[in-house]
N, C-alpha and C positions, 0 to 999 in steps of 0.2 A: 243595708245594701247600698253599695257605692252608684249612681247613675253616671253610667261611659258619658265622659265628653267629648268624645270623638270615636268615632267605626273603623276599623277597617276592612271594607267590604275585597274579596278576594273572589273571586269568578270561578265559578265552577259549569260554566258550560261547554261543552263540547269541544271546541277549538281550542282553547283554555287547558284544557284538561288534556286535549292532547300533546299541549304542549308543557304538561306538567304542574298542572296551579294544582290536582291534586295532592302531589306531593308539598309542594309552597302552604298550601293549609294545616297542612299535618305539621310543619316546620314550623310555622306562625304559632299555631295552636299550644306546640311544648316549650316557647320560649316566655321567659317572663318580659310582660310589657306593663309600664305602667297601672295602676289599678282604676285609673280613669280613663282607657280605655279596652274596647269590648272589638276580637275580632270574628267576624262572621264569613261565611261561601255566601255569595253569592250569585243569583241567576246573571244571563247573558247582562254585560257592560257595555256593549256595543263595539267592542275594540278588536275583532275578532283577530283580525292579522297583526299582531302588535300583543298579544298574549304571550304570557300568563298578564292580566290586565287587573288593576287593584285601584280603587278609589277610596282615599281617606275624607270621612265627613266631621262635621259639617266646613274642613278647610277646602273643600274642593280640590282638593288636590289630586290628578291621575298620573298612577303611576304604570309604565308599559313591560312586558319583556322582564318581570321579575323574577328572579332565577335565587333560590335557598341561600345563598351565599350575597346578597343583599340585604336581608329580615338585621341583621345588629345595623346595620348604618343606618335604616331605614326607623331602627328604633331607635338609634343615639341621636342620630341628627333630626328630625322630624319630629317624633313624638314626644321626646325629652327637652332639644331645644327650639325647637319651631322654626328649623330650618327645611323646608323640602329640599331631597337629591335630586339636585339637577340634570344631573347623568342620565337618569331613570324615570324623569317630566316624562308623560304622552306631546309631543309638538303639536299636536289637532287641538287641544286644552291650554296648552303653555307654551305660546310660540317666543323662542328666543331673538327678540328685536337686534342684539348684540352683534348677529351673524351678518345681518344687512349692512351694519355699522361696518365690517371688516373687510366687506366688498371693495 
């Protein structure tokens, strides 16, 4: 048995769900992702308005507003090359310094 070295915890609470992580797990679920990593539902993230809401561990990485048609970038860039999608950072977790720069 392979032990995951990385989660991807996907929200399945209420707000979440209503904004479709249901469907987002099922989609996670039947795509292949690396065999070192394990994706899981998970309870409330705290992210409610910013849902569908997903945390990959142990990089710390959250990601907001994840929509089925995300899951391949989110597994070529990310999980394959340890790139997070910047597009799809939560800003409350990953504030981009960049933006103050172009003021």
């Amino acid at each position: 048995m392979t032990i995951p070295l990385r989660q991807v915890l996907v929200c399945q609470y209420r707000n979440c769900m209503a904004r479709g992580a249901a469907e987002l797990l099922d989609q996670w679920q039947a795509r292949s992702v690396p065999e070192n990593v394990q994706v899981e539902a998970s309870g409330c993230l705290g992210q409610c308005n910013l849902g569908p809401s997903m945390q990959i561990l142990p990089d710390q990485v959250w990601y907001c507003e994840v929509k089925p048609q995300h899951i391949e970038q989110i597994i070529e860039q990310h999980l394959r090359n340890n790139q997070p999608v910047s597009s799809l950072l939560n800003p409350r977790f990953h504030f981009d310094w960049s933006r103050l720069q172009e003021s």
